[in-house]
Residue frames as a rotation matrix with the C-alpha (Angstrom) as fourth column:
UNK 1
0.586 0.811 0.000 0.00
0.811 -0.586 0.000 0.00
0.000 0.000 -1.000 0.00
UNK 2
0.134 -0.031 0.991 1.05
0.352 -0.933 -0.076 3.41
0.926 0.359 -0.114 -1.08
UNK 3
-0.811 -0.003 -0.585 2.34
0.525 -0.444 -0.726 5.67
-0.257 -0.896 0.362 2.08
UNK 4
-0.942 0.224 0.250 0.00
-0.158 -0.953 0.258 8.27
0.296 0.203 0.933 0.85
UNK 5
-0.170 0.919 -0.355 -3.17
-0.379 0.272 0.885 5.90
0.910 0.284 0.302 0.61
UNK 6
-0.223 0.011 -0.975 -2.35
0.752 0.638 -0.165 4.31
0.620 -0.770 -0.151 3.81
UNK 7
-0.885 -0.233 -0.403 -2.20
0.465 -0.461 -0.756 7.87
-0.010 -0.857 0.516 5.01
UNK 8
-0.692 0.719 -0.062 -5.69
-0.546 -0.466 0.697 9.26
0.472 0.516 0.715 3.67
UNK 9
-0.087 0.743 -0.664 -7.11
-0.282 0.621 0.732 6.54
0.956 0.251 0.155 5.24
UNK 10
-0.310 -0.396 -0.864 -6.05
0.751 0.456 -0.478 6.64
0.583 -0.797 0.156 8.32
UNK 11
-0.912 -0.143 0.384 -6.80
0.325 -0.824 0.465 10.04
0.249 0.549 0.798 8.10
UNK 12
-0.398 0.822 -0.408 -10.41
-0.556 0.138 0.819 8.96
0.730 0.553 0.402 7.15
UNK 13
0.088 0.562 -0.823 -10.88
0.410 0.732 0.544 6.77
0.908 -0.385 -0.166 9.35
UNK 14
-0.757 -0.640 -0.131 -9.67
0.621 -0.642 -0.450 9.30
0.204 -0.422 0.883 12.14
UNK 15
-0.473 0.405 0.782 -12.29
0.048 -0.875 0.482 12.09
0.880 0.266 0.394 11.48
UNK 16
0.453 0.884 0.115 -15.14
0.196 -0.224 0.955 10.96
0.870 -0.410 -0.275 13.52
UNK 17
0.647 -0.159 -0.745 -13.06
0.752 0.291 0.591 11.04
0.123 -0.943 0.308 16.76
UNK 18
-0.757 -0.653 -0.007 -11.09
0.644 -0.745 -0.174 13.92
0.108 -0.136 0.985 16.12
UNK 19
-0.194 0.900 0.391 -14.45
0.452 -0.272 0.850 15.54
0.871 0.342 -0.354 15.61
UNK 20
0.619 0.492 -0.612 -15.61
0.557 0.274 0.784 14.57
0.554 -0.826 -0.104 18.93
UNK 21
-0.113 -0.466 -0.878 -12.16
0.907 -0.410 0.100 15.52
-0.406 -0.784 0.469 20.75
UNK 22
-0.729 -0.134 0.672 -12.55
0.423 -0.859 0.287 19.33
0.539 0.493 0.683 18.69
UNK 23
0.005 0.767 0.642 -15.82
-0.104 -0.638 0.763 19.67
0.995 -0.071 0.076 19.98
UNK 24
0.675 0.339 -0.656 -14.84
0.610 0.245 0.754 19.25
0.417 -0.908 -0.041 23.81
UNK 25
0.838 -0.523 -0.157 -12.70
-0.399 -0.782 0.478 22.06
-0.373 -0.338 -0.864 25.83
UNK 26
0.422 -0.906 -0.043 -9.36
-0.506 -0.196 -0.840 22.23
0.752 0.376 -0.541 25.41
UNK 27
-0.071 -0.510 0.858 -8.61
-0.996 0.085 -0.032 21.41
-0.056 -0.856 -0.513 28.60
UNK 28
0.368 0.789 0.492 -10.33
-0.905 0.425 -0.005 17.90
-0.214 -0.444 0.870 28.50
UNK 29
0.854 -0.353 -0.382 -8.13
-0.064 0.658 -0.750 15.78
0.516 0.665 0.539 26.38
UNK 30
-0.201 -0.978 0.048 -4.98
-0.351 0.026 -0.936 16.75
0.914 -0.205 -0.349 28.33
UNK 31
-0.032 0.216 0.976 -6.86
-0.987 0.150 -0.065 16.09
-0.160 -0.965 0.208 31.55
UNK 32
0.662 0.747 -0.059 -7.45
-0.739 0.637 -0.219 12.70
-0.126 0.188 0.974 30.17
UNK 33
0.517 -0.676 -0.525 -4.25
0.299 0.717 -0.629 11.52
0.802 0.169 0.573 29.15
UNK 34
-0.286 -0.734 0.617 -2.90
-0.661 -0.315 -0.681 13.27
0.694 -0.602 -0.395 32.24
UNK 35
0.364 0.442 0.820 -5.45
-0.907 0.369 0.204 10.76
-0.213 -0.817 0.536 34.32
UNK 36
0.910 -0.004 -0.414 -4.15
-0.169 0.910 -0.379 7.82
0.378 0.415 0.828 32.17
UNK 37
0.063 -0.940 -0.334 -0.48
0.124 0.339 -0.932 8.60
0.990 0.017 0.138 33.10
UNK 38
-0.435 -0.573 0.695 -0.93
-0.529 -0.462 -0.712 9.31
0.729 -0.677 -0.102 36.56
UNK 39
0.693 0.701 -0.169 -3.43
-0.677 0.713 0.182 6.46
0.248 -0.012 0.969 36.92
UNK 40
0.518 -0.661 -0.543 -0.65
-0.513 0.269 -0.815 4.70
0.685 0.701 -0.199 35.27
UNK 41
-0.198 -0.980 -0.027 1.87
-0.265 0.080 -0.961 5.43
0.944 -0.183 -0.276 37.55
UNK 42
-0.289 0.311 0.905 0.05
-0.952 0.008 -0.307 5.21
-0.102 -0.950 0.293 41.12
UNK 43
0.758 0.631 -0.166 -1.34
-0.652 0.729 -0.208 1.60
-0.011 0.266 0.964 40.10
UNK 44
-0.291 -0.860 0.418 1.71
-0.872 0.418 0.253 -0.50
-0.393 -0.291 -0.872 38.89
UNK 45
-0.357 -0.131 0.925 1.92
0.197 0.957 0.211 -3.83
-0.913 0.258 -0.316 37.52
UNK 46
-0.633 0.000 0.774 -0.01
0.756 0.214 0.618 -5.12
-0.166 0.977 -0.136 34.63
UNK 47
0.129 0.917 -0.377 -2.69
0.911 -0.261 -0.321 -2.63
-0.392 -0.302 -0.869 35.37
UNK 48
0.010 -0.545 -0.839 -0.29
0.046 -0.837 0.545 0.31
-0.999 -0.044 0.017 35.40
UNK 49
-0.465 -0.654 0.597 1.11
0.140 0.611 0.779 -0.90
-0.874 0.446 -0.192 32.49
UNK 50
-0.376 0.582 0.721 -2.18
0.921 0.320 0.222 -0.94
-0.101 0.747 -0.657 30.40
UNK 51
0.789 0.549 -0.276 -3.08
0.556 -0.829 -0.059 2.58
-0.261 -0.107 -0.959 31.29
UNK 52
-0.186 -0.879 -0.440 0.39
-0.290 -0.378 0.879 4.05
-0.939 0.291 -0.184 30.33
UNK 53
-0.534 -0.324 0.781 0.28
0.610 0.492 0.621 1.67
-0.586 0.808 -0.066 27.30
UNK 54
-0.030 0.950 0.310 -3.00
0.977 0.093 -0.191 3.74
-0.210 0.297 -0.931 26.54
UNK 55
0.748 0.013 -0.663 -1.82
-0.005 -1.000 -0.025 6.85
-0.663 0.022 -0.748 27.00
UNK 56
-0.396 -0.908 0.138 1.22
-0.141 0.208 0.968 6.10
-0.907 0.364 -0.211 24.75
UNK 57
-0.291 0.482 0.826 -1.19
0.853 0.523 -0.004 4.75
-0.434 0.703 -0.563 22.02
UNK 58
0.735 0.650 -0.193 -3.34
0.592 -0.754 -0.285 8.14
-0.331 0.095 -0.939 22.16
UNK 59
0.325 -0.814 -0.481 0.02
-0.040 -0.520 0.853 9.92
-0.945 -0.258 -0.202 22.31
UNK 60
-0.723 -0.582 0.372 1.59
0.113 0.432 0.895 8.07
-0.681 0.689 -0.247 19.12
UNK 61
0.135 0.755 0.641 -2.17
0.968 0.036 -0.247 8.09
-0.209 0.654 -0.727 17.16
UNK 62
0.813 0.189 -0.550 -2.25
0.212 -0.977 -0.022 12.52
-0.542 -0.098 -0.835 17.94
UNK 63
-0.078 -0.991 -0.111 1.65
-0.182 -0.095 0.979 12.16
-0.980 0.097 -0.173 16.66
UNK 64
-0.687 -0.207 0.696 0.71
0.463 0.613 0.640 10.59
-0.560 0.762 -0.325 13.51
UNK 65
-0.081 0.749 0.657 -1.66
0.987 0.153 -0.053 12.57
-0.140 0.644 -0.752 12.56
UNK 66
0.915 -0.250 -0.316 -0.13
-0.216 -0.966 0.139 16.20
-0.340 -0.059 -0.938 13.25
UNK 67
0.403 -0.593 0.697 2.95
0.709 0.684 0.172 14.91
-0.579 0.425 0.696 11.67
UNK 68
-0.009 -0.381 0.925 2.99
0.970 -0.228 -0.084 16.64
0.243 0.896 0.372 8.36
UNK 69
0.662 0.128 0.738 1.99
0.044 -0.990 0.132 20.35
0.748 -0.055 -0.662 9.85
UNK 70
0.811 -0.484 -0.329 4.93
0.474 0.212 0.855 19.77
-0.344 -0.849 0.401 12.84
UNK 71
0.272 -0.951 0.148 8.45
-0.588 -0.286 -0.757 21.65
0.762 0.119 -0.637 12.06
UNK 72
-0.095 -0.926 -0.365 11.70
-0.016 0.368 -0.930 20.03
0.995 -0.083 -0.050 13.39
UNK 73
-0.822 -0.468 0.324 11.29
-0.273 -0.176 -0.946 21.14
0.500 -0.866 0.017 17.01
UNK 74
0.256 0.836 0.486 7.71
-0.955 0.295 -0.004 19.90
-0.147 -0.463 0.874 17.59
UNK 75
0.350 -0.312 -0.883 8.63
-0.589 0.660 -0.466 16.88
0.728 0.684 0.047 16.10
UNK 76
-0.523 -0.621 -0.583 11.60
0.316 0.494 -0.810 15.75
0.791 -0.608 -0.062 18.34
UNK 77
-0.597 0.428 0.679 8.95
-0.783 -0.494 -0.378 17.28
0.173 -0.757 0.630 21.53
UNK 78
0.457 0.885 -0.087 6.21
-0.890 0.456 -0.024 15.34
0.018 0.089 0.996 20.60
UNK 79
0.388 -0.163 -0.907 8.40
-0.270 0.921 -0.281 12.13
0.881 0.354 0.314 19.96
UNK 80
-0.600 -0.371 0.708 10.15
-0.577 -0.412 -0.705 12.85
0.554 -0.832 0.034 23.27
UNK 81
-0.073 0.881 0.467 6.54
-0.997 -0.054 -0.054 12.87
-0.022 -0.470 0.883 24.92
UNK 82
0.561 0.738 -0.375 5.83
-0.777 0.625 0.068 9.49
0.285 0.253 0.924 23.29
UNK 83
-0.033 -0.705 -0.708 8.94
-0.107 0.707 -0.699 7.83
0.994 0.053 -0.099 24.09
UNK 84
-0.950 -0.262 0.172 8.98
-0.188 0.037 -0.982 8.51
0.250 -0.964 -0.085 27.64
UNK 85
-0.094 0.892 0.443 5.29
-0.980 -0.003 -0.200 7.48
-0.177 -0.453 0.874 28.05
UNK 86
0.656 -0.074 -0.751 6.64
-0.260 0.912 -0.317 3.98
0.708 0.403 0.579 26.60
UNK 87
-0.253 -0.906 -0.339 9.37
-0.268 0.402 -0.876 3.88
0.930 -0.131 -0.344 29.08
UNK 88
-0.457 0.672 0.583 6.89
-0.837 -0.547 -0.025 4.77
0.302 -0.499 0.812 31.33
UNK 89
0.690 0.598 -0.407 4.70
-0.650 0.760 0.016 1.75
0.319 0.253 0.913 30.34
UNK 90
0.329 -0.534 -0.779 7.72
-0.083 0.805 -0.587 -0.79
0.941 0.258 0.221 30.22
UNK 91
-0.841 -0.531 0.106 9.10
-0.108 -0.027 -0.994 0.20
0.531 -0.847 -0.035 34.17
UNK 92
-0.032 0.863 0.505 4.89
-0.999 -0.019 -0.031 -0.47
-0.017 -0.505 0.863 35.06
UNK 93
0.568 0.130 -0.813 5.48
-0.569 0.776 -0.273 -3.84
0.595 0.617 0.515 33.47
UNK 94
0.516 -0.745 -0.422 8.94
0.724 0.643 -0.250 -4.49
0.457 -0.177 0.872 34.86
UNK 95
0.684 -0.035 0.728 9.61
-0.123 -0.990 0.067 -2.79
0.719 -0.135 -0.682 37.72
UNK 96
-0.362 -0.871 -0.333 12.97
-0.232 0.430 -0.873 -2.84
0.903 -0.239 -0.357 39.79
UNK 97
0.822 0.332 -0.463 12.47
0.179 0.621 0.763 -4.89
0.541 -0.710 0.451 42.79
């Protein structure tokens, strides 16, 4: 599949839920993934784990799709963000003992 077609569709398939998160405050989305990681992190184990993983998902989906309109320095921010909500995840998983 074509990057382009793969991206249009994704895209597409995207709308309705961007929709939805457009038409709620501003404020509400970040509260949300802020409850997922701090959920996350108070919780632990496999639990922990799955909420982190979730916020990481949301994190990486918002990433892919603001992509092309990003310059250089959002970019390496935003990827930042997404990495360290994966390491995040992986030390909920497997945590030092």
């Amino acid at each position: 599949m074509v990057p382009s077609i793969l991206r249009s569709r994704i895209d597409h398939a995207s709308l309705p839920l961007i929709t939805k998160l457009s038409s709620l405050p501003r404020l509400v989305p970040f509260l949300l993934l802020l409850a997922l990681l701090v959920g996350g992190m108070l919780i632990g184990g496999p639990v922990g784990f799955l909420l982190m993983s979730l916020a990481a998902v949301f994190v990486a989906w918002v990433l892919y799709l603001s992509w092309p309109r990003l310059n250089g320095s959002e970019r390496i921010m935003r990827l930042a963000v997404l990495l360290l909500a994966v390491a995040m995840a992986v030390v909920q998983l497997f945590p030092r003992s």
